[in-house]
Structures are given as structure tokens and as C-alpha cells.
C-alpha positions as CSV (number, residue, x, y, z in Angstrom):
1,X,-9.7,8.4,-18.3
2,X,-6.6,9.2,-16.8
3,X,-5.2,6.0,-15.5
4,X,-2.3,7.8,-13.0
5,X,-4.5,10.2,-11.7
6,X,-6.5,9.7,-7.8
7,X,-9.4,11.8,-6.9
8,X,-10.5,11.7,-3.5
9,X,-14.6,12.5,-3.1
10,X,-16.7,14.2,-0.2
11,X,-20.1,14.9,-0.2
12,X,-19.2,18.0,2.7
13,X,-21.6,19.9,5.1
14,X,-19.4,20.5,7.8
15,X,-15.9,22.2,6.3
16,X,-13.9,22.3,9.8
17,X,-14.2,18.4,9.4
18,X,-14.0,18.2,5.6
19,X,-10.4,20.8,5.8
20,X,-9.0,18.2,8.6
21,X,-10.1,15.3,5.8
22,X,-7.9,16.9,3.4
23,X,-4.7,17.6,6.2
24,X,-4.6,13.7,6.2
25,X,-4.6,13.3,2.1
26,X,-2.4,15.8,1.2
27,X,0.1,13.7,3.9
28,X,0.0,10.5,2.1
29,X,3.0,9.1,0.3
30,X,1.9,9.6,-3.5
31,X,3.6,6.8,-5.9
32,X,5.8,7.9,-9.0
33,X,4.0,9.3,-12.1
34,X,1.0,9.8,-10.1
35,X,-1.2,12.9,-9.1
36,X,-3.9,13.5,-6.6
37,X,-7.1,15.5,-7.4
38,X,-9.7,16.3,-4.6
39,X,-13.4,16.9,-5.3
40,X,-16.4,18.1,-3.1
41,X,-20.0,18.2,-3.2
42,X,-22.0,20.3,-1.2
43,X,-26.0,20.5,-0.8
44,X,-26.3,17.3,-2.3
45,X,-29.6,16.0,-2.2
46,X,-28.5,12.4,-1.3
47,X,-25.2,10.3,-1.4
48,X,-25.7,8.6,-4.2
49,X,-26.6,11.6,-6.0
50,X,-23.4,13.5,-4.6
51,X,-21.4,11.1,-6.0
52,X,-23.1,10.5,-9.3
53,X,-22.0,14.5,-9.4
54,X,-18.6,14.1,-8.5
55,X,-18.0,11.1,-10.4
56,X,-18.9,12.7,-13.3
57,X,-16.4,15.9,-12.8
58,X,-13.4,13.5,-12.9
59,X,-10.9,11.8,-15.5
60,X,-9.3,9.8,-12.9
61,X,-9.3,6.0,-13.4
62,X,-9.0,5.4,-9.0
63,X,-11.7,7.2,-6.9
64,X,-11.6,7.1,-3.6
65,X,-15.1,7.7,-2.3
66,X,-15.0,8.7,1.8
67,X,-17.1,10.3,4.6
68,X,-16.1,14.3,5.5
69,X,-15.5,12.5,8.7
70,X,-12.7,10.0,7.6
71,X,-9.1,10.6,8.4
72,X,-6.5,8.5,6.5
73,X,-4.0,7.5,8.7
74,X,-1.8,4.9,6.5
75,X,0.7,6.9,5.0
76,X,1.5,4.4,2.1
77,X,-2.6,4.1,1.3
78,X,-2.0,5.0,-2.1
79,X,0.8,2.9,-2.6
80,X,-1.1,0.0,-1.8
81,X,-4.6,0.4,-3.4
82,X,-2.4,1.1,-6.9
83,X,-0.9,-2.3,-6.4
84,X,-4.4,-4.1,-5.4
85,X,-5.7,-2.3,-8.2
86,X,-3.0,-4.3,-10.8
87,X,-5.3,-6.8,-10.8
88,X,-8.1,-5.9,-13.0
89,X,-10.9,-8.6,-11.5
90,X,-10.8,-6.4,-8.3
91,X,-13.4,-3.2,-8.6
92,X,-13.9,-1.9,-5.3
93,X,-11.7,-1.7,-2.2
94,X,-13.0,-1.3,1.4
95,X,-11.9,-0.8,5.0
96,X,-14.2,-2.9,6.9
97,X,-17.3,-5.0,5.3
98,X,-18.7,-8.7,5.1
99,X,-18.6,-11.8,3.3
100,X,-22.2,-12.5,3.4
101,X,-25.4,-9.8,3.5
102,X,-28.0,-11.1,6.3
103,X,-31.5,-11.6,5.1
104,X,-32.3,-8.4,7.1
105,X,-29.9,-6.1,5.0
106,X,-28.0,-5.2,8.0
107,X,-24.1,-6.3,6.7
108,X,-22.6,-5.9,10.6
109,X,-24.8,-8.9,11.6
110,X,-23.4,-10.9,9.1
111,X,-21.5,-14.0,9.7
112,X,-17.9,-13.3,8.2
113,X,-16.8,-9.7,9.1
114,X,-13.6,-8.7,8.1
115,X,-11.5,-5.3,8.6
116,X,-11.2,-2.8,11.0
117,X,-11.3,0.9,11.7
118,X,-11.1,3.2,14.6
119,X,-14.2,4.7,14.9
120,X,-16.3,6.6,17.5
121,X,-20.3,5.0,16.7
122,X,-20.3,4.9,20.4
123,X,-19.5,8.4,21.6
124,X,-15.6,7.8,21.4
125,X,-12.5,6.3,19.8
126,X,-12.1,2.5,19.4
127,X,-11.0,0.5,17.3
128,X,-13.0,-2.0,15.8
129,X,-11.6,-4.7,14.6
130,X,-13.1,-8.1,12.8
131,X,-11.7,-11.3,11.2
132,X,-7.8,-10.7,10.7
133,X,-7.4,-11.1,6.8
134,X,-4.6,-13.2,6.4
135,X,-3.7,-13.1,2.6
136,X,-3.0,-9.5,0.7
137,X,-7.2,-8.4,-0.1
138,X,-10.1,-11.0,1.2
139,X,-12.9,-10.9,-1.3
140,X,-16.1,-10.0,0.7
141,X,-20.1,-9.3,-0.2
142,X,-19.6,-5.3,0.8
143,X,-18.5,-3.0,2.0
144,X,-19.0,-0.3,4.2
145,X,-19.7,3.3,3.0
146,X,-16.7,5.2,5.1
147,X,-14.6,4.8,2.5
148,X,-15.1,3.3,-0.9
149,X,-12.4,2.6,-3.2
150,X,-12.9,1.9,-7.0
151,X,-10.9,1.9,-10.5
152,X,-14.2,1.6,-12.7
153,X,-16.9,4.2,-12.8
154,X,-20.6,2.2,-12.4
155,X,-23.2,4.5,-12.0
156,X,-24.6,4.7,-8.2
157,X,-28.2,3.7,-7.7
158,X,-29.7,7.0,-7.0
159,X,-33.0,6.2,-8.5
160,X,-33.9,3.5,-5.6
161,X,-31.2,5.2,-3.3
162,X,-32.3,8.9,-2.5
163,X,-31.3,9.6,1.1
164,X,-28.0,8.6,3.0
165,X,-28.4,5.3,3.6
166,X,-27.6,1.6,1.5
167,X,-25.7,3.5,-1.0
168,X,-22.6,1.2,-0.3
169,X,-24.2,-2.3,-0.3
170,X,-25.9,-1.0,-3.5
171,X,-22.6,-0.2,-5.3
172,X,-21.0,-3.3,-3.4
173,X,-23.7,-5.7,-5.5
174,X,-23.7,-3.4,-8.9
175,X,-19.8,-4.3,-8.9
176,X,-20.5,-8.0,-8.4
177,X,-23.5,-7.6,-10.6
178,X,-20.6,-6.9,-13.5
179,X,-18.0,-9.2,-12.3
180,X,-15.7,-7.2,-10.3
181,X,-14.8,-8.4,-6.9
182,X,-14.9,-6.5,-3.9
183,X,-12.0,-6.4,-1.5
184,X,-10.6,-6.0,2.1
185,X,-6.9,-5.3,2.3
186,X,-5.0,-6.9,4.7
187,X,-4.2,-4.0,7.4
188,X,-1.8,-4.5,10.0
189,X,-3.3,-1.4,11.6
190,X,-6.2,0.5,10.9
191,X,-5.8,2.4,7.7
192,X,-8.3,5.1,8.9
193,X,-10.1,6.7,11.4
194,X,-14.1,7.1,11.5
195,X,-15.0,10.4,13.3
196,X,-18.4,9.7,12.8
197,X,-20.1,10.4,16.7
198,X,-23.2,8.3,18.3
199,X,-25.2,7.2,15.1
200,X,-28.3,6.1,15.3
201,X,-31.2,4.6,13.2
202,X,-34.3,6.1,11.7
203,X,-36.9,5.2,9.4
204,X,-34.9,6.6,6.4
205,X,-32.5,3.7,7.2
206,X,-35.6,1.3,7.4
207,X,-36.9,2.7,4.2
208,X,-33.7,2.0,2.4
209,X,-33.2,-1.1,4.2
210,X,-36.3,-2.7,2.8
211,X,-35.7,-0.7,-1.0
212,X,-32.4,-2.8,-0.9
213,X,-33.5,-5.9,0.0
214,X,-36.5,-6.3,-2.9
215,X,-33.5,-5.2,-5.3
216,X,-30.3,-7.4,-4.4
217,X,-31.3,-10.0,-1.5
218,X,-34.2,-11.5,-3.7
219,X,-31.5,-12.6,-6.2
């Protein structure tokens, strides 16, 4: 494991969006002694299966897992997730997330959101912004999937998890599961943006909604 070594993974299938991704990496300040690698998997048959993939083609000790559609607009990102990342407790860095998972699986409706993002769910760009963290990380219950940020390698739950949904609360509880806690930075501005469009539910998300619950919310 190379332990100064970043590898940022995309499960792609739209490249004008992926080649804009990588315009924003290849801008970010990179800290000394450290070097960027940048992985993508195409015709994936799900996420956690695309990442299981590209997990597996890398030495580096920080991945940074992250939507085709994510743009990283902090230009000292990797600055700051090396120095989170000095403490060893602290597994998995997100963007946006919550400290408690709603009986229903659905981590937006939960009580204690923290984060924020500009993102365009609605048709255009906002920023969305939750509880205002207040010390350096807040420790939270998950994650979202936009961007996922880890310095261990746990395996993601492709077995339960085979479409595109629930693959980020998943890995959120398999790194509490071990110990690890599961961060929000403090951002004094959105650290990215979240191209994503108008999203909407289907019964894929249902399917994986319930699949998740009988694994972690029955706990």
C-alpha cells in the first residue's frame, strides 16, 4: 500500500462528463511527497461492483470514490483530507450525510444533516446546505455516495448491493461496523459541485432500500 499515493475512482458512462471530472482533479493543489493516480470503470454491472474493480487495481492508501458527475471545486481538497486522515480512528470522509439513518432508510429525512454541496437534483444549480459543522470533521451515521473518501480498503457489499443504489450507507455502516468513524469536514464553502440533473426514484431504489434496512437498521 502506498501510503502517499491518491487515486481518484469513477464508474464512467458518459466521458464528456467524466474528461470535465478530471479538468477539476488534475487542478487541485497536491501536498509534498504526494502523487495522484486516476482510475475508471466502464460497463460496470453495478456500483458496488465498479468499485470493488477499481479498488482492487490500486496501491494507494487514500481513495477517493466520486460520481462522473462531481466537480471538485476546493483547490486545497487534498491538502485537507491528508490532514483529517492523520487521525487513524477516521475511515471515511464525506461531503454531505447524516448523523442518524431514519427507520425508512432514506438518510436526507434524518434528523441531524450536516454538509453541503451545490448540486442540481432539481433541474439546476443550488447549493444545498445543512447544519454548519462547527469543529474541523463532525462524526455522522453516513454519508452520501457523491463523493466518498477513505484511507482503508473494506470490501463494498456487492453481494446485497447489485444496482446503483445504498452502496454508500452500506460502506458508511461496514466502516462503523470495524470501528472507523465517518466524517464531515468543516467547509466554509462547498467543496464540490453535483451535476447530477432531476433524479428520481424507482423500484431499484425501493428494492435496495428495503435490502439495507434488514441488513444494518435491524441492528
Amino acid at each position: 500500500m502506498d501510503s502517499n499515493k491518491i487515486c481518484f475512482i469513477t464508474c464512467v458512462n458518459n466521458d464528456e462528463y467524466y474528461q470535465e471530472c478530471l479538468q477539476y482533479i488534475h487542478r487541485l493543489e497536491l501536498p509534498e511527497g504526494y502523487s495522484v493516480e486516476t482510475v475508471a470503470i466502464r460497463d460496470a454491472v453495478s456500483m458496488a461492483a465498479g468499485l470493488n474493480e477499481a479498488m482492487a487495481k490500486s496501491d494507494a492508501k487514500i481513495k477517493v470514490y466520486l460520481h462522473q458527475d462531481v466537480f471538485i471545486i476546493h483547490k486545497a481538497f487534498l491538502k485537507d483530507i491528508v490532514r483529517i486522515f492523520a487521525d487513524p480512528d477516521i475511515g471515511l470522509i464525506g461531503v454531505i450525510g447524516s448523523g442518524d439513518i431514519p427507520a425508512n432508510g432514506i438518510w436526507w429525512e434524518g434528523r441531524q444533516l450536516f454538509g453541503q454541496v451545490y448540486d442540481s437534483h432539481r433541474g439546476f444549480i443550488e447549493k444545498i446546505s445543512f447544519q454548519e459543522v462547527n469543529s474541523e470533521i463532525q462524526e455522522v451515521a453516513c454519508v452520501d455516495g457523491l463523493i466518498m473518501i477513505t484511507q482503508y480498503d473494506l470490501p463494498w457489499r456487492a453481494e446485497l448491493f447489485n444496482n446503483w443504489h445504498f452502496y454508500d450507507l452500506s460502506q458508511s455502516q461496514e466502516f462503523r461496523r470495524q470501528g472507523y468513524k465517518v466524517v464531515i469536514p468543516r467547509q466554509f464553502e462547498p467543496w464540490c459541485i453535483h451535476d447530477c440533473g432531476i433524479t428520481r426514484v424507482n423500484n431499484q431504489y425501493q428494492h435496495d432500500r428495503q435490502v439495507f434496512i434488514q441488513e444494518y437498521l435491524r441492528e
